[in-house]
N, CA, C and O atoms as a GROMACS GRO file, in nm:
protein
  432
    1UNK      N    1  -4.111  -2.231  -4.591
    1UNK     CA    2  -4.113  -2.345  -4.503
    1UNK      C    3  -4.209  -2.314  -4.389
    1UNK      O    4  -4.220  -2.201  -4.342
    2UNK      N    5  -4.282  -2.425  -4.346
    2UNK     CA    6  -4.373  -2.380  -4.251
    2UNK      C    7  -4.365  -2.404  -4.136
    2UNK      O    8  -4.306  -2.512  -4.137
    3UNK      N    9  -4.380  -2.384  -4.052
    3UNK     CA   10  -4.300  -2.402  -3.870
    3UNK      C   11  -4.320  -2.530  -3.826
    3UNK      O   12  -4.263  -2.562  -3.722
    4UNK      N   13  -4.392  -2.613  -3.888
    4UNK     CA   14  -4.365  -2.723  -3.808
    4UNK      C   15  -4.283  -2.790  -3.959
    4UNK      O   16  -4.303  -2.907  -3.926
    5UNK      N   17  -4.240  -2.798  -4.038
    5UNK     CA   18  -4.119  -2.824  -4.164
    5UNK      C   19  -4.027  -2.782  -4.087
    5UNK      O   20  -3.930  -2.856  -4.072
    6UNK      N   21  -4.031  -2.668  -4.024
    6UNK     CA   22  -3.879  -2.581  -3.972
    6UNK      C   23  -3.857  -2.629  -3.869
    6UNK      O   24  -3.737  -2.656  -3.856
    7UNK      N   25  -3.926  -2.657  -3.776
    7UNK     CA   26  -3.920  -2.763  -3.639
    7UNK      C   27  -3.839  -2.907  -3.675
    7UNK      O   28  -3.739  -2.948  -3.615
    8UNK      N   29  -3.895  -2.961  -3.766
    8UNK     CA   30  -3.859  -3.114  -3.799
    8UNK      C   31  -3.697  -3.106  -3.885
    8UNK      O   32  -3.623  -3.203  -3.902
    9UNK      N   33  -3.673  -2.974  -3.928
    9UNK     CA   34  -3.585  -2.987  -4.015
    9UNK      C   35  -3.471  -2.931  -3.902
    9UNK      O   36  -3.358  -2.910  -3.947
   10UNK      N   37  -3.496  -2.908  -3.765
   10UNK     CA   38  -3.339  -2.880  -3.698
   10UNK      C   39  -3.374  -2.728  -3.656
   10UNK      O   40  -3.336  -2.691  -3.544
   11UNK      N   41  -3.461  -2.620  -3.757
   11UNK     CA   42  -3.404  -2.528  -3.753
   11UNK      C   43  -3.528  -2.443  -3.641
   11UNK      O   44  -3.633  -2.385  -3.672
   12UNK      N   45  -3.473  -2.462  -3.525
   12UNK     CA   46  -3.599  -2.424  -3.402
   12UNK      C   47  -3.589  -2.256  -3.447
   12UNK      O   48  -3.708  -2.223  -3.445
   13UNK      N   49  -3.533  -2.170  -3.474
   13UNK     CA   50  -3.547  -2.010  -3.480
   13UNK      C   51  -3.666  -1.994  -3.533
   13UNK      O   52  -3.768  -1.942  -3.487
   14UNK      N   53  -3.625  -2.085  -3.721
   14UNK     CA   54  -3.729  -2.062  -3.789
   14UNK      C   55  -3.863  -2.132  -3.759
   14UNK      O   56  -3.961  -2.091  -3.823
   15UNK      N   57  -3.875  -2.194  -3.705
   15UNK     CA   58  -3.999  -2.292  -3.684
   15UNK      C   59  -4.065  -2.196  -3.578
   15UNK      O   60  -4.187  -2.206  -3.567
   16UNK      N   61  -3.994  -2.098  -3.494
   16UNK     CA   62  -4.055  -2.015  -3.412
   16UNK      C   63  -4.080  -1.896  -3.487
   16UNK      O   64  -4.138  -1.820  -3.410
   17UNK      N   65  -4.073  -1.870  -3.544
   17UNK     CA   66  -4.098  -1.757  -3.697
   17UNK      C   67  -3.995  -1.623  -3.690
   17UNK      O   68  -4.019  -1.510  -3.732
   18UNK      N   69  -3.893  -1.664  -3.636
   18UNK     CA   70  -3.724  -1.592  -3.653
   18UNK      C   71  -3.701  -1.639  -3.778
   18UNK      O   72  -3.678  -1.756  -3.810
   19UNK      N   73  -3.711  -1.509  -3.870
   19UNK     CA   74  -3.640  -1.536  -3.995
   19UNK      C   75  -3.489  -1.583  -3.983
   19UNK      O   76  -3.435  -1.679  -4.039
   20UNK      N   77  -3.430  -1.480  -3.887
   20UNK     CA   78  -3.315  -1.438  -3.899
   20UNK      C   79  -3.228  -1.521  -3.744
   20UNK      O   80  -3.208  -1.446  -3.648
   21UNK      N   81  -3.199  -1.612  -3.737
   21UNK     CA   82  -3.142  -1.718  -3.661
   21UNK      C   83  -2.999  -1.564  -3.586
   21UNK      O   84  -2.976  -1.500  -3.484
   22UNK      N   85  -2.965  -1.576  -3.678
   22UNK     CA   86  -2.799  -1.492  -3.600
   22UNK      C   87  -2.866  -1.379  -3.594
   22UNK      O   88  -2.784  -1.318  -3.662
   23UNK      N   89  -2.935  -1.310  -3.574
   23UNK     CA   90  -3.034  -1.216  -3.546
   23UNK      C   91  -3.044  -1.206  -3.369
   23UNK      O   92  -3.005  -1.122  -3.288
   24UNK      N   93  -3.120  -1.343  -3.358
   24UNK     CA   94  -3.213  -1.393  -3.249
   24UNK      C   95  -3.077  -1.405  -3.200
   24UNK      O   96  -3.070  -1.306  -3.127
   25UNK      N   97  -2.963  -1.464  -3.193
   25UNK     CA   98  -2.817  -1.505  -3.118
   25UNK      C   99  -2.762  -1.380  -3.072
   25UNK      O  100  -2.722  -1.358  -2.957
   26UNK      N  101  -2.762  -1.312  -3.152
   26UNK     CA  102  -2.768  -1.186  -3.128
   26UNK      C  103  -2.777  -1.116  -3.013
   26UNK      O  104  -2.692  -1.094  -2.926
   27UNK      N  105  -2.882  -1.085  -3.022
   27UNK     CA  106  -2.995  -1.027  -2.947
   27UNK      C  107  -2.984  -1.070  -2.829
   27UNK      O  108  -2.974  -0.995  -2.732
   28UNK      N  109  -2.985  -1.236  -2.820
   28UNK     CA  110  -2.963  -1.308  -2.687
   28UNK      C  111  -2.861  -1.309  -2.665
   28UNK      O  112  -2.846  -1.388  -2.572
   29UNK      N  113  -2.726  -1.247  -2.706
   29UNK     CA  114  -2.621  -1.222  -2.600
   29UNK      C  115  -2.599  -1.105  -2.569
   29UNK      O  116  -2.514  -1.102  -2.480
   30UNK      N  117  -2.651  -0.956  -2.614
   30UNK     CA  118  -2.682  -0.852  -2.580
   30UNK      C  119  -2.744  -0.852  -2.436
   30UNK      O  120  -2.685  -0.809  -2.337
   31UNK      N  121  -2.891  -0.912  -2.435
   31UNK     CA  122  -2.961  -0.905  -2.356
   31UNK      C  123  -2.888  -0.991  -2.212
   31UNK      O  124  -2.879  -0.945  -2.098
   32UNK      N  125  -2.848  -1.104  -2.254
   32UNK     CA  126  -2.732  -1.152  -2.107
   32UNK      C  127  -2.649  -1.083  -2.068
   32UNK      O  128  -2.627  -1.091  -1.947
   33UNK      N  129  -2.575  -0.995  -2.141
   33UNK     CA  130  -2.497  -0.944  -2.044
   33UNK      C  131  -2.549  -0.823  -1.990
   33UNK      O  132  -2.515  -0.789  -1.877
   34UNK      N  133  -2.644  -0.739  -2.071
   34UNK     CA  134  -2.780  -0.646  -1.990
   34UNK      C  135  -2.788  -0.728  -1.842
   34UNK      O  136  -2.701  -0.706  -1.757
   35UNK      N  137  -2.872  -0.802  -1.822
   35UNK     CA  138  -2.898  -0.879  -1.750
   35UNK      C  139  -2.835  -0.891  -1.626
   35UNK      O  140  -2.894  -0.878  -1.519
   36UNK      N  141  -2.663  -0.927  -1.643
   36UNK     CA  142  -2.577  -0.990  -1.584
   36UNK      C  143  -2.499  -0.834  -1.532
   36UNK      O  144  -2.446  -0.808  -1.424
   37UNK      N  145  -2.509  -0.792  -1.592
   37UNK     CA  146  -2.420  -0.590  -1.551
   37UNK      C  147  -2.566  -0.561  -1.439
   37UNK      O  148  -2.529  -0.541  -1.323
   38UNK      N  149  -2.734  -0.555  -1.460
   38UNK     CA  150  -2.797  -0.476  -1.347
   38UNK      C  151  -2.760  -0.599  -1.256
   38UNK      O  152  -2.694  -0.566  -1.158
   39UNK      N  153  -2.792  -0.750  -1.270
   39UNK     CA  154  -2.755  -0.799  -1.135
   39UNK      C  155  -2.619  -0.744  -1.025
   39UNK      O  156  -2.622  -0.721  -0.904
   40UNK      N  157  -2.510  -0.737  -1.120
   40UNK     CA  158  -2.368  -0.690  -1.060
   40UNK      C  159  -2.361  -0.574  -0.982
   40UNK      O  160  -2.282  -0.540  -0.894
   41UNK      N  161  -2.477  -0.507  -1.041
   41UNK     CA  162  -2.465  -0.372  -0.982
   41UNK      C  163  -2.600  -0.370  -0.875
   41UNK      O  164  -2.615  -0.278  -0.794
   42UNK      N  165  -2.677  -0.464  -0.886
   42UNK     CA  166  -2.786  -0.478  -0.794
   42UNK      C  167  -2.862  -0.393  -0.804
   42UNK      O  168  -2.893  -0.346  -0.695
   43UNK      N  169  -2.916  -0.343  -0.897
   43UNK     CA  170  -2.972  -0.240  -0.966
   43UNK      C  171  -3.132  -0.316  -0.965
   43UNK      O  172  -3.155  -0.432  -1.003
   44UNK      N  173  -3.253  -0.198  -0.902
   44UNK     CA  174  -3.391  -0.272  -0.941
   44UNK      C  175  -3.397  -0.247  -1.118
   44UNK      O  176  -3.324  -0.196  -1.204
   45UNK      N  177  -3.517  -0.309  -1.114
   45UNK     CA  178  -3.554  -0.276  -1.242
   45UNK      C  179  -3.586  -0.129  -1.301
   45UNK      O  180  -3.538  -0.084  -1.406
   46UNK      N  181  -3.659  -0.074  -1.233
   46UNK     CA  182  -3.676   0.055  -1.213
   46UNK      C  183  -3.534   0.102  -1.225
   46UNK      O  184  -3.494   0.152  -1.331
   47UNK      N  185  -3.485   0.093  -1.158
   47UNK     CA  186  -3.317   0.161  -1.132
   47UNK      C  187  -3.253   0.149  -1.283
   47UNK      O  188  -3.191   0.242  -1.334
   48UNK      N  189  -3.274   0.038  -1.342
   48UNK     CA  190  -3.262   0.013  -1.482
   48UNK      C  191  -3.313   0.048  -1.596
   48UNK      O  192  -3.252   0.028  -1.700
   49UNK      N  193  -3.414   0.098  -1.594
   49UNK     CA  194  -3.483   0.143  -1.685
   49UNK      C  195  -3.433   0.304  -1.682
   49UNK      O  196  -3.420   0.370  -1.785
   50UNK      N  197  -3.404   0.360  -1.534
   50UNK     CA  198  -3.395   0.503  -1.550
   50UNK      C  199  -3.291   0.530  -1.663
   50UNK      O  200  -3.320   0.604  -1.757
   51UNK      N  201  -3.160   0.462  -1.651
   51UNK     CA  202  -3.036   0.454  -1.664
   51UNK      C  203  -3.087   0.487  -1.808
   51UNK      O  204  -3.069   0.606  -1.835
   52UNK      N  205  -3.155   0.401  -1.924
   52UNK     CA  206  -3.174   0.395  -1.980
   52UNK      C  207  -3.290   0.422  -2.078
   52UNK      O  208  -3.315   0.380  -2.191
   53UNK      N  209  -3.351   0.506  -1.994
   53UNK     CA  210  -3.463   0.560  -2.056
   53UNK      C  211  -3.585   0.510  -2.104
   53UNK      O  212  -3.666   0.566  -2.177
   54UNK      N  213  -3.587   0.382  -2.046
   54UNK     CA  214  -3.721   0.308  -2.056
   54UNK      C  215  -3.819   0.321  -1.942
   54UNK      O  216  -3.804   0.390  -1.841
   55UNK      N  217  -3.914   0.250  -1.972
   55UNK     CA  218  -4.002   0.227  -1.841
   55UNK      C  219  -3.991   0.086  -1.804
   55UNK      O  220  -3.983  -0.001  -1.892
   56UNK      N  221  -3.991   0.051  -1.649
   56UNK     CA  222  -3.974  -0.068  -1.597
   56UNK      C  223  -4.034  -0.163  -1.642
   56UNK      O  224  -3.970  -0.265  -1.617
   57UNK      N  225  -4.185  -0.197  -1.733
   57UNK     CA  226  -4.229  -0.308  -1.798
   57UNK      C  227  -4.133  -0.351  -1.923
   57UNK      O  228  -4.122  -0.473  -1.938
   58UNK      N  229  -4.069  -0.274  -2.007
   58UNK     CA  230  -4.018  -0.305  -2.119
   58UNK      C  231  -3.861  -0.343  -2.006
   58UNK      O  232  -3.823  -0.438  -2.074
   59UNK      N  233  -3.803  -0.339  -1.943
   59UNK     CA  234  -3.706  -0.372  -1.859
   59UNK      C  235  -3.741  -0.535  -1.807
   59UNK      O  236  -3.692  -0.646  -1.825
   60UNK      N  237  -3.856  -0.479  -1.734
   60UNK     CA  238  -3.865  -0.654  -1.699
   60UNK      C  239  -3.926  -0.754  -1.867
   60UNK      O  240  -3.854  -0.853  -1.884
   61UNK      N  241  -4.002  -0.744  -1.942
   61UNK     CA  242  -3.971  -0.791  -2.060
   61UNK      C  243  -3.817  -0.880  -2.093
   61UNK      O  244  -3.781  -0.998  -2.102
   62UNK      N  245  -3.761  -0.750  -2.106
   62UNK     CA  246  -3.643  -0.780  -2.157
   62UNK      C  247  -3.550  -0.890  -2.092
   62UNK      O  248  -3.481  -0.969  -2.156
   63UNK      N  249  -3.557  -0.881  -1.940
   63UNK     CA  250  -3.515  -1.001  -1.830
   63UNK      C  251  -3.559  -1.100  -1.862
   63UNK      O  252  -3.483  -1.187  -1.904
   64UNK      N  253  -3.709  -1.126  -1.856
   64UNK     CA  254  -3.783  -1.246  -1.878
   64UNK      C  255  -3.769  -1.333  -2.076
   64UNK      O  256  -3.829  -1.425  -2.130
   65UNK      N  257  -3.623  -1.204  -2.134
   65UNK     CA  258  -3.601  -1.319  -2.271
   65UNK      C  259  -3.726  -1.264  -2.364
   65UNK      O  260  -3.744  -1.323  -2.471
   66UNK      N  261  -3.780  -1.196  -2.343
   66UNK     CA  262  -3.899  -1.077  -2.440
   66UNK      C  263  -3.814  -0.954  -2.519
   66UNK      O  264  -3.833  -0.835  -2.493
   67UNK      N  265  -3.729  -0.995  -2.606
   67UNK     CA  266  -3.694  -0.894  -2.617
   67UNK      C  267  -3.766  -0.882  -2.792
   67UNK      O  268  -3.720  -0.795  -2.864
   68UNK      N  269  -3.858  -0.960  -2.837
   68UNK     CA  270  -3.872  -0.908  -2.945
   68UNK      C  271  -3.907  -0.758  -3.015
   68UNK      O  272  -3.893  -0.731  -3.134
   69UNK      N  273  -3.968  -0.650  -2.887
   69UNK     CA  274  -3.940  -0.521  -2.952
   69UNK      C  275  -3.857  -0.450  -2.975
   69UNK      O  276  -3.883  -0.339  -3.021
   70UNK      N  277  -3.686  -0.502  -2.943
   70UNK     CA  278  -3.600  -0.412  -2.927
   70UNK      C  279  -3.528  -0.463  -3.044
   70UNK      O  280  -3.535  -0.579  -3.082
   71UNK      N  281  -3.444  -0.353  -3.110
   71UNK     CA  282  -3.342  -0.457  -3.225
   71UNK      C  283  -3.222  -0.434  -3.177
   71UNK      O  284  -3.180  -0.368  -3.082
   72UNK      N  285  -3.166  -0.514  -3.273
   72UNK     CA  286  -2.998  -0.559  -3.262
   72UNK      C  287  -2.964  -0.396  -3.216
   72UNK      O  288  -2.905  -0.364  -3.113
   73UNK      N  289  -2.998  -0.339  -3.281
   73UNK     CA  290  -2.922  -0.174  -3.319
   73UNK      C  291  -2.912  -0.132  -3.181
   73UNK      O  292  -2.805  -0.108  -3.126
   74UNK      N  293  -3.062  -0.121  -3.110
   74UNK     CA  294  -3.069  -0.067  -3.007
   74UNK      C  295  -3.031  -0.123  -2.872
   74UNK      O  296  -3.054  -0.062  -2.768
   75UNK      N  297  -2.971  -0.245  -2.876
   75UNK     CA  298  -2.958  -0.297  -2.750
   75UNK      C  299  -2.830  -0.242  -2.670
   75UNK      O  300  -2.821  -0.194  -2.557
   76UNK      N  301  -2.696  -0.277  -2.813
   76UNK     CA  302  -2.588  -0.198  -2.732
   76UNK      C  303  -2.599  -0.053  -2.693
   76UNK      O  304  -2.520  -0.001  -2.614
   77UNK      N  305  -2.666  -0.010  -2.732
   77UNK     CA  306  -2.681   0.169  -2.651
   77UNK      C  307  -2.750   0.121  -2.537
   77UNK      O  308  -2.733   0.190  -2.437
   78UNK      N  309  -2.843  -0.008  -2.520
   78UNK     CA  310  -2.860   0.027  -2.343
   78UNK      C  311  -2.726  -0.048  -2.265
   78UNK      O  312  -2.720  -0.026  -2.144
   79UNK      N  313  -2.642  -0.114  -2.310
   79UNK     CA  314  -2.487  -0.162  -2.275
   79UNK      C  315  -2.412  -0.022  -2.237
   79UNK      O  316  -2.352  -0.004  -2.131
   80UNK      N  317  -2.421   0.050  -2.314
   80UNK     CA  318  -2.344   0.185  -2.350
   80UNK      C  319  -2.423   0.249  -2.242
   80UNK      O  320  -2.348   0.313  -2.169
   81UNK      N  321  -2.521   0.255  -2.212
   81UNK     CA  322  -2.541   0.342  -2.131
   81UNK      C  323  -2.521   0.299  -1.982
   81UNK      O  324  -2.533   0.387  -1.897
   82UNK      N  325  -2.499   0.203  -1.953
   82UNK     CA  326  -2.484   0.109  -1.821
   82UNK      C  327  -2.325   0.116  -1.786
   82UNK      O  328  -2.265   0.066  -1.690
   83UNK      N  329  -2.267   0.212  -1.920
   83UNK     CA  330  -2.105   0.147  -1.866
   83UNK      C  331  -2.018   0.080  -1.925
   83UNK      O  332  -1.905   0.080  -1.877
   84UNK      N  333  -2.045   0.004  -2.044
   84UNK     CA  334  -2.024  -0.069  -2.107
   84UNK      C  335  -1.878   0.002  -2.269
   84UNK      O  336  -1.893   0.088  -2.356
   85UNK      N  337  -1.807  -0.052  -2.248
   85UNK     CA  338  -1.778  -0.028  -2.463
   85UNK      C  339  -1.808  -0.085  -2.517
   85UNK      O  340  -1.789  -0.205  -2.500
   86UNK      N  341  -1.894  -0.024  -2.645
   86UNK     CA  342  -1.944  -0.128  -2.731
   86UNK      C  343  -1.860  -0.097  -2.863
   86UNK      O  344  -1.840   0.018  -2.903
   87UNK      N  345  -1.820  -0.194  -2.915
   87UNK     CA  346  -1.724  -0.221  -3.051
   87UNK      C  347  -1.792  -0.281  -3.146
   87UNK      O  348  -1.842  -0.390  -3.120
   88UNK      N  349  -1.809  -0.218  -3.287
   88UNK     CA  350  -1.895  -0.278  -3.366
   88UNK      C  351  -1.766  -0.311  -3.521
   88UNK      O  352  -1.707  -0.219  -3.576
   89UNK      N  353  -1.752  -0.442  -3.556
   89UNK     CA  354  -1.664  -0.464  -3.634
   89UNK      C  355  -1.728  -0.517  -3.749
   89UNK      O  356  -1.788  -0.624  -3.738
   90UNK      N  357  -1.723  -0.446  -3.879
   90UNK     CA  358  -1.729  -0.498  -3.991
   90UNK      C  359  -1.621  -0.566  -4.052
   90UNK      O  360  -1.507  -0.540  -4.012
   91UNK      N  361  -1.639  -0.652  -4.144
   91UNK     CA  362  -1.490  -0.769  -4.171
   91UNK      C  363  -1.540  -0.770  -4.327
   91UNK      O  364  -1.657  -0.771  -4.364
   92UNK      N  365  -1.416  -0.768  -4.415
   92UNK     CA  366  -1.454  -0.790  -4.540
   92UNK      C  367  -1.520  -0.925  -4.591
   92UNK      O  368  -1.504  -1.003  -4.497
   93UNK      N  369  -1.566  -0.970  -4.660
   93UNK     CA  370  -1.605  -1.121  -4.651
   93UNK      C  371  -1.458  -1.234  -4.703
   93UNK      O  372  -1.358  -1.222  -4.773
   94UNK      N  373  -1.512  -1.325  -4.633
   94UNK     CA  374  -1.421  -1.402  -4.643
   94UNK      C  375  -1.374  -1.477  -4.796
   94UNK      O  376  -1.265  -1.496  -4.850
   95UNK      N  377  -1.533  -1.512  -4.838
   95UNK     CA  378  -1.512  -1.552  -4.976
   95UNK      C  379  -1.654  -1.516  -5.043
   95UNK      O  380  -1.764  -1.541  -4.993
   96UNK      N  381  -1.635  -1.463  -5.145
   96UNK     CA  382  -1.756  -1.424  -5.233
   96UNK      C  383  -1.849  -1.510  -5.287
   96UNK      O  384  -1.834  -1.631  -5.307
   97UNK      N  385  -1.965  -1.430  -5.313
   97UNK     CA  386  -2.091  -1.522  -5.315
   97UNK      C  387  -2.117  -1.593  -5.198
   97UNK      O  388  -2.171  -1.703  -5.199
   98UNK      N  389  -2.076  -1.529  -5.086
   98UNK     CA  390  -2.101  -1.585  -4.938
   98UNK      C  391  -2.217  -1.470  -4.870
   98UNK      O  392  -2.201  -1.350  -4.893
   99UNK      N  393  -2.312  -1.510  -4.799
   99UNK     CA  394  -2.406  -1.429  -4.735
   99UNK      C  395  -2.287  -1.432  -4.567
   99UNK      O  396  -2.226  -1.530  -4.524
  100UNK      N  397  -2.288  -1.319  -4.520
  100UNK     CA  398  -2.180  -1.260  -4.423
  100UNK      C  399  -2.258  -1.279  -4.285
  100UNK      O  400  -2.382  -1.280  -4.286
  101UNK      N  401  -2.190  -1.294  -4.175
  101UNK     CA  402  -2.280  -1.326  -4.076
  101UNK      C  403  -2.250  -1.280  -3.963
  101UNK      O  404  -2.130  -1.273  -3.934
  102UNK      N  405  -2.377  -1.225  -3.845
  102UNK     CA  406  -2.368  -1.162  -3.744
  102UNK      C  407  -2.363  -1.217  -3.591
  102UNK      O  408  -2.468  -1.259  -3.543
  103UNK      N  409  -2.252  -1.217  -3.518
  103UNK     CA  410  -2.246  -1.240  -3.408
  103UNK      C  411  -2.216  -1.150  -3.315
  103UNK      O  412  -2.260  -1.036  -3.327
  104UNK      N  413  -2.156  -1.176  -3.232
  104UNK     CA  414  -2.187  -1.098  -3.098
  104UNK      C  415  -2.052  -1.153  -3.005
  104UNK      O  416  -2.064  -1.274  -2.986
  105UNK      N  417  -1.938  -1.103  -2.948
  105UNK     CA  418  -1.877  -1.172  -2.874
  105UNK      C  419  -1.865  -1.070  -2.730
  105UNK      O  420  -1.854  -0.949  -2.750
  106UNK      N  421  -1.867  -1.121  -2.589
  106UNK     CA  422  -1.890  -1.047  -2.517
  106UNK      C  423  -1.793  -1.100  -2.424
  106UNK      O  424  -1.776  -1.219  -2.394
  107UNK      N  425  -1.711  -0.966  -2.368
  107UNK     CA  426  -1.579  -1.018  -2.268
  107UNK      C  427  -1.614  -1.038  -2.151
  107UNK      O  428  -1.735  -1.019  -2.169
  108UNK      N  429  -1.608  -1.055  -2.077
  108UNK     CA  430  -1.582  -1.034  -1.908
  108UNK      C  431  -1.518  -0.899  -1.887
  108UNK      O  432  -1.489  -0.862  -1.773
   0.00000   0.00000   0.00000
């Protein structure tokens, strides 16, 4: 399908060339509560990156919703390193011949 097919057909991830829709959902609730923990703690960016072993451009990236270099895998270890528990739950499938799907639920 070609991005503007994927545009017209509903499906904005793919029309932006996100294969992987619950991927990208993902990712974007990782990165909010990143986000929402250095504000709380009033942490610069710099201050953030130390924590975590980056350098402050890939930090501010990541604020500004750039997170396409980082993956799913790696985001909760920068959660984990801020303080955070991260819980990773596999579930048997519900019903077979079903493709299984990845979300993200994040407490307060």
């Amino acid at each position: 399908m070609d991005s503007a097919a994927a545009v017209d057909s509903g499906n904005v991830w793919a029309g932006l060339g996100y294969a992987e829709r619950e991927g990208v959902l993902a990712k974007s609730a990782l990165v909010l509560r990143i986000a929402r923990t250095i504000r709380a703690r009033a942490l610069t960016q710099a201050e953030a990156a130390v924590i975590r072993g980056l350098d402050q451009p890939k930090v501010s990236k990541l604020l500004r919703g750039d997170f396409r270099g980082f993956s799913v895998e790696r985001l909760p270890g920068a959660l984990a390193a801020r303080g955070h528990d991260v819980q990773i739950v596999v579930r048997p499938p519900r019903r077979a011949n079903r493709r299984g799907r990845l979300s993200v639920l994040v407490g307060d």
